[in-house]
N, C-alpha and C positions, 0 to 999 in steps of 0.2 A: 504494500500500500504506500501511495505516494511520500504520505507526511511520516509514516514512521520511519521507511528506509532514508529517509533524508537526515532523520535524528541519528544516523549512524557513521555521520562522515567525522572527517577529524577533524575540523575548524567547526567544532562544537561550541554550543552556549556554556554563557559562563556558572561558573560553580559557585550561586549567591547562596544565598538561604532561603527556602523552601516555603513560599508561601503560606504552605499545608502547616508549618510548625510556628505560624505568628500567633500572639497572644489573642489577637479581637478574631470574634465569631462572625465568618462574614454572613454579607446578606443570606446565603444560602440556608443558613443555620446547619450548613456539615462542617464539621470535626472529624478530622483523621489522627487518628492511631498513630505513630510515628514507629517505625519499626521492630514491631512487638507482635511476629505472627502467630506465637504459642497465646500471648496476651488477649489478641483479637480475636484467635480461634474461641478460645474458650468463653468470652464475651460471647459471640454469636454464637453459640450453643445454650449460652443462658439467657439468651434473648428468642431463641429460635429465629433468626434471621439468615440469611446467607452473608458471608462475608467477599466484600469487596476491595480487590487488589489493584492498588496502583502499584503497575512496577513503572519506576521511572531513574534516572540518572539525574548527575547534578548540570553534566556539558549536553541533556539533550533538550535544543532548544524547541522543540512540538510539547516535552516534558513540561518545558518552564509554561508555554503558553497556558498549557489546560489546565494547571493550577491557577497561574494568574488572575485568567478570565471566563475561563466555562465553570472550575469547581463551585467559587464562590458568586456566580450567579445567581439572582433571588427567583431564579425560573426554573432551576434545582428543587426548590425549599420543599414541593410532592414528594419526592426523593429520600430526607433526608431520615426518615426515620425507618425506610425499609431495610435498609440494612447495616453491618455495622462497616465503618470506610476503614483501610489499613492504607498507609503508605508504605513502602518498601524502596528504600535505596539501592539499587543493584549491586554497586561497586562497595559498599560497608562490608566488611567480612563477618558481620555477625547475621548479616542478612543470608548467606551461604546457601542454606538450609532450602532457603525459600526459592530462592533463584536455581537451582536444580531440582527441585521437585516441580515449579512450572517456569520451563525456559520461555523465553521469551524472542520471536522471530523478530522482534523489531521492536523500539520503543517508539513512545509509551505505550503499552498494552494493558490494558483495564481485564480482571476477569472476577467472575460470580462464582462462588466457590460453596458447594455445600459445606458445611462447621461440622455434619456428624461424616461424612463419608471422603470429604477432604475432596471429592472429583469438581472439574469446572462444568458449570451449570449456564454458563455465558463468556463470554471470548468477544472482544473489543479491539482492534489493533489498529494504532493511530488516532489520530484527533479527532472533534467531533462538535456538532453542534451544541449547543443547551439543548435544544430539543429532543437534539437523537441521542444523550445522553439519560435524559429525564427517561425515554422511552423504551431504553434498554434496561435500566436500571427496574420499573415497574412492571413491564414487561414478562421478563424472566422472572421475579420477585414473585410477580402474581401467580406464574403457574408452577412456581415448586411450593408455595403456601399451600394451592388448591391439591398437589401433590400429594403433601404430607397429610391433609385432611381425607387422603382416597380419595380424589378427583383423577382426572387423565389430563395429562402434559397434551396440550395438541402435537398433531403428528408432526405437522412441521417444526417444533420447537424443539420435539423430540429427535428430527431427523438434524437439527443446525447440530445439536448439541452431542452426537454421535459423528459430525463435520468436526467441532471443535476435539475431540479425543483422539480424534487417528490426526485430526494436525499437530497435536501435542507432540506423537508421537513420531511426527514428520513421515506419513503413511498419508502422502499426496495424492496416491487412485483410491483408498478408503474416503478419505476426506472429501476428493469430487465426486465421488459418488451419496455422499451422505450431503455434501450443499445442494447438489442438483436435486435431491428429492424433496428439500427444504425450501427450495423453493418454485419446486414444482407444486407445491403442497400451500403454498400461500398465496391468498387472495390478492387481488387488485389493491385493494386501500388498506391491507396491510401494513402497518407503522416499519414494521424489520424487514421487509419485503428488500428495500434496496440495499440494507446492509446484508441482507443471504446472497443478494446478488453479488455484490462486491467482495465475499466468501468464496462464491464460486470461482470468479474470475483470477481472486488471487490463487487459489489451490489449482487451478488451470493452470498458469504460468510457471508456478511451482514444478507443477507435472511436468509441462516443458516437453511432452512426448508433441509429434505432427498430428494426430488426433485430437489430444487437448489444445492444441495452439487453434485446430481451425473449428472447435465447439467456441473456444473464448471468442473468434472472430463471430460466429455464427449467433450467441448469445449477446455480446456489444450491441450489432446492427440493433435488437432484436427490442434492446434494454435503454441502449444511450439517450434516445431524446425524453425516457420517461424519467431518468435519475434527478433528485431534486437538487437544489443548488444551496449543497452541503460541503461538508468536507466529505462524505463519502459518496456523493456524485462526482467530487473533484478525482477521489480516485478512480473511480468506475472510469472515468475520459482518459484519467494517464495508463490504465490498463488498458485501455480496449488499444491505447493510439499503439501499447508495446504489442501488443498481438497482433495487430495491424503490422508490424515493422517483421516483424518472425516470420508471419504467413506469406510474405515477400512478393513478385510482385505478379498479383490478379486484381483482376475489378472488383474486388467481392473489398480484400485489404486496402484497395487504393480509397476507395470510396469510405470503409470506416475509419482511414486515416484522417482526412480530408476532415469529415464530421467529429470525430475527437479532438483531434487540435482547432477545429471553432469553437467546439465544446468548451475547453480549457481556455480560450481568451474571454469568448464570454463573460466567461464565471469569471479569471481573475477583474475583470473589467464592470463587473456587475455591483453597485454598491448595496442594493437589497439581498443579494446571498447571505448566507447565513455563515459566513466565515472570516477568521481570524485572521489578522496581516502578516500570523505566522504561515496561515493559511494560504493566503494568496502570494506571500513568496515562495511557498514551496510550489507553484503555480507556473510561476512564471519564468521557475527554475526547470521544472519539467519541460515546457515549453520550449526552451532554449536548448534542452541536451536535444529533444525530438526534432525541432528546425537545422539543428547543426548536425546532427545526421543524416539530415536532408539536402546539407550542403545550400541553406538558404542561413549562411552566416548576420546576412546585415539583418535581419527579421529576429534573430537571435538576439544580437546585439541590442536591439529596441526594446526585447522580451526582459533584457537586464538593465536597460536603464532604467526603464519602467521597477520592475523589483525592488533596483538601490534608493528610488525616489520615493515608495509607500516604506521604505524600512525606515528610512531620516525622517520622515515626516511623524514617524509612529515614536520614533525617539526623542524626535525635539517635543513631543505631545509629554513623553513620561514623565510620574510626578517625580522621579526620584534617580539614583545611577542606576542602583540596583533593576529597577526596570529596564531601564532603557539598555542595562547591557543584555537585555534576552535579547535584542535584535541584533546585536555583535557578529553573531557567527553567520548567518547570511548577509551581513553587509561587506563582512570581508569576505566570502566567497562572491558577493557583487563585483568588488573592489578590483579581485586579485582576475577574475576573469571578463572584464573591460579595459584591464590595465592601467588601472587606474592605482599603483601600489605606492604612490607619496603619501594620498586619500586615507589610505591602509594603516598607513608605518603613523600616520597623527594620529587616527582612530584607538591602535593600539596602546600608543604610548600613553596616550593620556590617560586611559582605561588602567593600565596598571599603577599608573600613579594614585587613579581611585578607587581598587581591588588591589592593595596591596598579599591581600591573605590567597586570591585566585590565580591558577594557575592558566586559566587559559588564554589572557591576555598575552604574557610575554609568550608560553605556547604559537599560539597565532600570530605575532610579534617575529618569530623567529620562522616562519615558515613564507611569512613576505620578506623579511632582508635577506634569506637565501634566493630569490624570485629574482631580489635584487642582486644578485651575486655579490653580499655583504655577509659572507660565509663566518669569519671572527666574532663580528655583531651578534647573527643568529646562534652562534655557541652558543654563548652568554647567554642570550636569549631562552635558549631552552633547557638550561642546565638550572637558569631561575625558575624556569616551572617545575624542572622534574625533584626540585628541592620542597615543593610542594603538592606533591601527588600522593596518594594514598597507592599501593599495592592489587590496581584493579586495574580490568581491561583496557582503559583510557590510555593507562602506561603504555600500552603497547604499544598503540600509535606514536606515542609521542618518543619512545627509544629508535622507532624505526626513523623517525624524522631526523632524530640526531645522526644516524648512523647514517643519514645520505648528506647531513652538514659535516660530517668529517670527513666522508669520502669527497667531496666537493673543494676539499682543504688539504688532501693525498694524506690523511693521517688512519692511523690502522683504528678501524670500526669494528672488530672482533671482540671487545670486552662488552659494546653495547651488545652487540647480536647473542653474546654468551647469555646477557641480563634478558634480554628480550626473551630468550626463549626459557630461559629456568619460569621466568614471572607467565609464560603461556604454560607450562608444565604445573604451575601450581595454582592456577582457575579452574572451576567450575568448565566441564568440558562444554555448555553450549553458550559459553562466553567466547570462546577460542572458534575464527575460523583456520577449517585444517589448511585450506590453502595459502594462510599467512602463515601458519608455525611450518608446513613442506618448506615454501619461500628460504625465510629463516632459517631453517636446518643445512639444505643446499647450500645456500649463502658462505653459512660455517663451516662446510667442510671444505669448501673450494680454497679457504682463504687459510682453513687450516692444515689443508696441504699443499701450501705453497711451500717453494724450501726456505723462505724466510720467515714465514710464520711467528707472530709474535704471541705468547700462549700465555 
């Protein structure tokens, strides 16, 4: 899904303080738990509710959004007593526990967790209106209540929910086969209707077989103009346009290309959508990788001036730093891919000057004066962050970054690649992907049998 896989790049948001953990109770009237999931379990077994999982990160700026502005919205407040809220840190090492018993494909992932049987009862991935938040939350709330009284789950909710357990289990043909019937199974004006869709489509792409690529094209056409103008309509158009791109080139993909990228300008262009200006840069970022694949660069280009100009604008609005540094991490991936890295290098600098405790500023900091071939600078730069990182997956990005600032500088990068990869051997295995620890291993033995090898 658009807005979470973007919460996974490494010019991440910054690592402020967590909305969820501030003293006043906002409008919504929810209070989250602060990572306490033996604490919260057993709350919501004394409650009989189901518990709800935010897994989020401190650098994932989708994370920072949906606390900021959807949690605490007073359009939640139906919500807030269905069930009990848990937040969960990913990268905390006491959170462990939780983070491998439900891995998470992307942040932020939201999920409804029965309290007596521990399984998920609802699966959210990515950002989301108020709306489709309120209607997920009561939704699935109502019929595992009507459950436990000896009612019947509807089928469909039954069949999403057997979607969500083989994707848990990354059992991608299980899973399309359990959305398609989930939403074979749900009516027209269906509230979750389009989030089963955009279930399906993700577990399609997942599947990634010539079968599932031309069901995704054949479901798009089929779906696109009815998805509403959400963040999960937003995704639904950045899926259909990647299936579009797979199914390569017929009338069938050319045509749902064409309509998903109108789709997507639309919507970021639309000021009554129901989405965040995290939202709409994740938008307008989609847009630009999809045009530049297209090899219509200058359309790109527009797609990111536009982006960098609702980020500033959403910044210079904030009341405070702390806000306004959640648009950081898309403004310098604005910044650094228009070329614009003086823009960058002030952006950051100042930023650390006012986060002194965050590590992602000089991070970020060091990843534009290498851009800049200021290889010395960016050391420094990132050697200030990594004096401030905790021992979780972020690290990893940020040692690999060093390790191409040193190779940039002809100095031996084998002591980072040693740390890099111990610190990937001792995560939670669905923190680590395998294709960055192979990377990394490769890396280390090439360099460790060199005959000068420095050990």
């Amino acid at each position: 899904m658009l807005s979470a896989l973007l919460s996974l790049t490494v010019l991440a948001a910054p690592a402020v303080a967590a909305p969820h953990a501030s003293g006043a109770t906002p409008p919504s009237g929810i209070v989250f738990l602060e990572d306490d999931y033996r604490g919260a379990l057993a709350k919501a077994r004394a409650e009989k509710k189901p518990l709800f999982l935010d897994s989020w990160a401190t650098w994932c700026h989708s994370c920072l959004s949906m606390r900021s502005f959807v949690f605490p919205d007073a359009g939640l407040r139906p919500a807030k007593d269905a069930v009990v809220w848990l937040s969960v840190e990913t990268e905390a090492p006491q959170n462990r526990e939780v983070v491998e018993k439900f891995p998470a494909d992307g942040l932020p992932t939201f999920l409804l967790i029965d309290p007596d049987t521990e399984k998920v009862i609802g699966r959210w991935l990515g950002t989301s209106s108020v709306n489709e938040m309120r209607q997920f939350v009561l939704d699935n709330t109502a019929s595992w209540q009507a459950a436990r009284k000896g009612g019947q789950v509807s089928a469909a909710l039954q069949a999403e929910q057997e979607g969500n357990a083989a994707q848990q289990k990354k059992d991608y043909a299980a899973a399309v086969a359990a959305y398609r019937r989930a939403v074979s199974l749900s009516a027209k004006g269906d509230p979750m209707r389009a989030a089963r869709v955009d279930m399906l489509l993700s577990a399609l792409v997942r599947q990634g077989t010539p079968d599932a690529v031309k069901e995704c094209v054949t479901l798009s056409h089929a779906e696109l103009a009815r998805m509403p103008a959400t963040p999960t309509g937003a995704d639904v158009a950045d899926t259909a346009a990647s299936c579009a791109v797979k199914a390569g080139d017929t009338p069938e993909a050319k045509a749902l290309l064409t309509a998903s990228l109108k789709r997507l300008q639309s919507l970021a262009a639309d000021p009554k959508a129901s989405l965040s200006v995290d939202d709409r840069s994740s938008i307008y970022a989609s847009l630009a990788d999809h045009l530049d694949d297209l090899k219509r660069h200058d359309e790109a280009m527009a797609a990111m001036r536009k982006r960098a100009a609702i980020l500033e604008a959403a910044a210079a609005r904030a009341p405070d730093v702390t806000t306004a540094a959640t648009f950081d991490a898309h403004r310098t991936e604005s910044y650094l891919y228009l070329g614009e890295l003086a823009k960058a290098e002030a952006l950051l600098s100042g930023r650390e000057k006012e986060l002194p405790n965050d590590y992602n500023p000089p991070a970020r900091l060091a990843r534009v004066l290498l851009e800049q071939k200021r290889a010395p600078e960016a050391e420094a730069a990132v050697n200030r962050a990594l004096a401030l990182m905790t021992q979780g997956p972020r690290k990893v990005g940020i040692l690999g970054l060093k390790a191409r600032i040193l190779e940039a500088q002809g100095k031996d990068k084998a002591p980072v690649l040693r740390e890099q990869l111990a610190l990937m051997k001792s995560l939670p295995g669905s923190q680590v992907n395998p294709e960055t620890r192979q990377k990394v291993e490769k890396e280390l033995a090439t360099l460790e049998a060199a005959p000068h090898a420095q050990r």
